[in-house]
C-alpha positions in Angstrom: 0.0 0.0 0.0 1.2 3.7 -0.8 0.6 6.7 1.5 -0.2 9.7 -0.5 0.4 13.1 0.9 -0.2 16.6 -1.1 1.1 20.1 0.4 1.6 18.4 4.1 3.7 21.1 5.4 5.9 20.8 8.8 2.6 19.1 10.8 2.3 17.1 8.0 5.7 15.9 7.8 6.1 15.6 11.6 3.3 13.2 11.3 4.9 11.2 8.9 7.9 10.6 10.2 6.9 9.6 13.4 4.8 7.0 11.7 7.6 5.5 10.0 9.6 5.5 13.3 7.0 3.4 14.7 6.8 1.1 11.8 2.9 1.6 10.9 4.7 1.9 7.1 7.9 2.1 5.6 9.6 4.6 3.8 9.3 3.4 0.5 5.5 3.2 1.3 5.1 7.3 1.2 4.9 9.3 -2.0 4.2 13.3 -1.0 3.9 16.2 -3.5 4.1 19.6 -2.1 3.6 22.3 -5.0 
């Protein structure tokens, strides 16, 4: 499964990232666009 994000700012990212740190996906799982 892929995890889409579009224009997810700092909050965004912050979310992300502490996702990935607790393994609910992986980094190759996220694909973000940010105009």
């Amino acid at each position: 499964m892929t995890i889409g994000l579009i224009g997810c700012g700092k909050m965004g990212s912050a979310l992300t990232l502490g996702a990935i740190k607790k393994g609910v996906f992986e980094s190759h799982q996220v694909l973000a666009y940010d105009p």
